[in-house]
N, C-alpha and C positions, 0 to 999 in steps of 0.2 A: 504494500500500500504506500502514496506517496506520501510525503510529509502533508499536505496539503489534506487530500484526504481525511489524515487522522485529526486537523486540529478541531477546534472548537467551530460551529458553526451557528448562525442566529439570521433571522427573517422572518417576514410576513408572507401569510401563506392563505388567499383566496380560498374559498369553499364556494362556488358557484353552480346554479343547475335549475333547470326547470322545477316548478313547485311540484310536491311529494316524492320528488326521490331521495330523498332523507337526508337530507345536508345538516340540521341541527341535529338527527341521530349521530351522524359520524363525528360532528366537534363534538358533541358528549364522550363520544367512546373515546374518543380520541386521549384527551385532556384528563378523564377520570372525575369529573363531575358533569350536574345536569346543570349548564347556565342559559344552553338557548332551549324553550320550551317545544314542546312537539305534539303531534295531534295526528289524525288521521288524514284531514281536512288540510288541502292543500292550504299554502298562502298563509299558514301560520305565523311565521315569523317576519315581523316586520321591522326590526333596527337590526342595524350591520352591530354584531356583537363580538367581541377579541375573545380567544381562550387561549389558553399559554401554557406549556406544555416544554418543562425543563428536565434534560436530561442530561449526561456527563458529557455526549459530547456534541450538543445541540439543546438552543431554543428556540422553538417552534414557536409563532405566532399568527395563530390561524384567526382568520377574520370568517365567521358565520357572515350569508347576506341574504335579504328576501331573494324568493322566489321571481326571477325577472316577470311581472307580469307584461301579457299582449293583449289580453281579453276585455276588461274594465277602467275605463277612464277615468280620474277622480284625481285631484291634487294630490291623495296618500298617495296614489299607485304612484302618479308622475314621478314624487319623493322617492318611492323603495325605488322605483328604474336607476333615480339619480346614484344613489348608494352605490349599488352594484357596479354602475359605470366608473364609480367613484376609484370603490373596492380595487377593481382591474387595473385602473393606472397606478395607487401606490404598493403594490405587493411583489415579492423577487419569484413565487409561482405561485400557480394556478392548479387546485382540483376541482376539476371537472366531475360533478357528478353525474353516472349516468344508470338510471333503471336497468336491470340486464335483462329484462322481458322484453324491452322494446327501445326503439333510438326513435324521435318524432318530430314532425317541424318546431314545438317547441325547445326541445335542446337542438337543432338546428339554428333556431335565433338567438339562444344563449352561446353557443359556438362561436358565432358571430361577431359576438360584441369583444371576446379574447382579442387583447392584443397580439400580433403575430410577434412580437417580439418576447412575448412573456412563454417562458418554458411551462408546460401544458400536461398533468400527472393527470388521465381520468381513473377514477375513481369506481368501478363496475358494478354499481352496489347491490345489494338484495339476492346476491347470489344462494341463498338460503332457500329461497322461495322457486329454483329452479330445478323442477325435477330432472330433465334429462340435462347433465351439463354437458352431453354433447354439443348441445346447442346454443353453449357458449362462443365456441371456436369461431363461428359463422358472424355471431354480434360482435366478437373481437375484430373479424375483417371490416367489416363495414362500416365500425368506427372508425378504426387505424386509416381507412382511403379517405377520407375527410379532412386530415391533418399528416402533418408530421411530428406525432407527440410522444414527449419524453418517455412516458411510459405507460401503459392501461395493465392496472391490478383488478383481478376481480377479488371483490370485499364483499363482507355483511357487516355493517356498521353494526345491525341492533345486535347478532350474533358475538361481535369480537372474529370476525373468521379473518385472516390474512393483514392487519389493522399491521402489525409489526415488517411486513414488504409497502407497504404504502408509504409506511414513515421513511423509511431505508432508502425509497425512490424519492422522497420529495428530498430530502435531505442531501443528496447527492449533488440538490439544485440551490439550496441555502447560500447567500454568500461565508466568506469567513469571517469572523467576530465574535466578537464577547455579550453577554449578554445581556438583554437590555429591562431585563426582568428580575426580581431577586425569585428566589427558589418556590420560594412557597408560595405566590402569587399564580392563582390562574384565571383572575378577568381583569379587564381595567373598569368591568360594569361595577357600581357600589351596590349595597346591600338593598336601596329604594328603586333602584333599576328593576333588579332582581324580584322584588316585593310584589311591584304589579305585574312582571310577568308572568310571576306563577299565578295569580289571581285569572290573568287575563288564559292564559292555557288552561285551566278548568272546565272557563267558561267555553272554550272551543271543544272538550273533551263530552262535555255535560249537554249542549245544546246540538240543533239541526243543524242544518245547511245556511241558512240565510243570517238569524241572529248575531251569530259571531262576528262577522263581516260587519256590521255596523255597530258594533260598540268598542269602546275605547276605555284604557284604564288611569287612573292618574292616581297619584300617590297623594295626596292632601297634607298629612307630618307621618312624622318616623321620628318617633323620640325613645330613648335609652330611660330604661330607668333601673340601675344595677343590672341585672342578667336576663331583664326585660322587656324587648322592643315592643312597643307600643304604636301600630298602623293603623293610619283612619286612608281609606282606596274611597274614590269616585269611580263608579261605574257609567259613563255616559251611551245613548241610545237616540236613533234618531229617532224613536214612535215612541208613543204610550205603550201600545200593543208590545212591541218588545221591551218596553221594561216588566208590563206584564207575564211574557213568557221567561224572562230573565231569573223575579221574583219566585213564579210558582204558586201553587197554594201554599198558602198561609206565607209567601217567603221560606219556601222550604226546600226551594232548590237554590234561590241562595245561600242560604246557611250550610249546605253540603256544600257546597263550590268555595266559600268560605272554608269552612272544615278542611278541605284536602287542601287549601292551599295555604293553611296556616302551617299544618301537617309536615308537607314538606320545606317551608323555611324555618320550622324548627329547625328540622335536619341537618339545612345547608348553614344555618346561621350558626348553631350550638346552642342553644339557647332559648328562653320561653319568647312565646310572643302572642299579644293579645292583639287582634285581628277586627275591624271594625270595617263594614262595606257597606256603599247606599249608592243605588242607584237612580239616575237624573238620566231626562229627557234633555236633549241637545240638537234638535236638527239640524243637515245639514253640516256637523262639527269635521266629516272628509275635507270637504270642500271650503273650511275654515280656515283662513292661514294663521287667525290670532289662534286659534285650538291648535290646530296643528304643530306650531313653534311653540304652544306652552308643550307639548306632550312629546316634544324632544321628536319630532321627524323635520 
């Protein structure tokens, strides 16, 4: 091996891909905690999120981004496209996620937007869910004719399957440096970041199809009190009806959605925490740019 090779290496490292093919699964697995939320429902995740991911002889700084949408117009979407475009010009590479069931015009537009200059790891995910892996061989060709990229691993992010050749491929592409992280750091998201996320993935987990999609979370305070964070969440909605469907009888699917997602920032946090949520009508607050810039897109 060359000197070069074995030293220390550090960089930013895109996670990029059409919505549901698991891109916050894989920075979770990645990293060893859950910081970007996940759901079934595509279009989950909506702010470009860092995970950090220090090893002896590499640190990895994976950047989660939304799902590029092409579908739904709305000043939010405009904002996630911007991220993603964003994401791509400052990062030294790029994973490429891609479903191993199928390659589709939407990862053909996320293709797209890669810079040619930016070395290109895809990412083959959900190999789990493939019963004949014969016919992988076949989606590995038809990938590889579309580029010339540094490398296509098939992975199971939700499994852990091949996650240690992934790292090993992107790593090769790292520059050389020190790092720019101390050790035990794995977000540069704070704990109020965090706080409505899980709030807001609940409600993506707990509800249909359409709800989710228009509502929005905001943090109101986050105060310490000895070993006790103390949250009061805004739930905004653009109808009555969905805060209706939100609430539940009696407000009792609130307070599940509440419950599990106090649940897990005990977990992440250490610690008690007493959890307060109300949800508000807000028409209209996509297409808001004062909402918008308060709720950090």
């Amino acid at each position: 091996m060359a000197e070069s090779e074995g030293a220390h290496r550090c960089g930013h490292v895109a996670i990029v891909g059409r919505p549901s093919v698991g891109k916050s699964t894989l920075l979770n697995a990645l990293i060893g905690a859950r910081i970007s939320i996940t759901s079934r429902k595509p279009q989950t995740t909506r702010h470009r999120i860092t995970g950090i991911l220090s090893e002896v002889d590499a640190q990895y700084i994976f950047v989660d981004t939304p799902g590029f949408q092409t579908q739904h117009a709305s000043r939010l979407n405009e904002r996630l496209n911007r991220a993603v475009r964003a994401a791509l010009s400052d990062v030294d590479v790029v994973v490429f996620v891609v479903d191993a069931a199928r390659f589709t015009a939407a990862d053909r537009a996320v293709l797209d937007l890669i810079p040619a200059s930016k070395p290109v790891v895809v990412a083959l995910n959900k190999i789990d869910a493939i019963d004949d892996k014969r016919t992988l061989l076949p989606r590995i060709a038809e990938i590889a004719a579309r580029r010339d990229f540094a490398a296509i691993v098939p992975v199971s992010a939700e499994r852990g399957i091949d996650l240690p050749a992934l790292k090993r491929e992107i790593r090769f592409r790292l520059p050389l440096g020190a790092a720019l992280y101390a050790d035990e750091e794995f977000t540069d998201r704070d704990e109020r970041f965090l706080a409505a996320e899980y709030v807001r993935e609940k409600i993506f987990r707990q509800l249909g199809d359409e709800v989710p999609y228009s509502t929005a979370v905001d943090v109101e305070s986050f105060a310490h009190e000895g070993d006790l964070r103390r949250i009061r969440v805004n739930v905004y909605v653009d109808k009555a009806s969905q805060r209706a469907i939100l609430l539940g009888e009696g407000g009792s699917r609130m307070k599940a959605i509440a419950s599990q997602a106090r649940a897990d920032m005990e977990q992440l946090f250490g610690g008690r925490v007493f959890l307060d949520v109300w949800v508000r009508v807000k028409p209209g607050w996509a297409d808001s740019d004062a909402m918008l810039k308060r709720l950090g897109y």
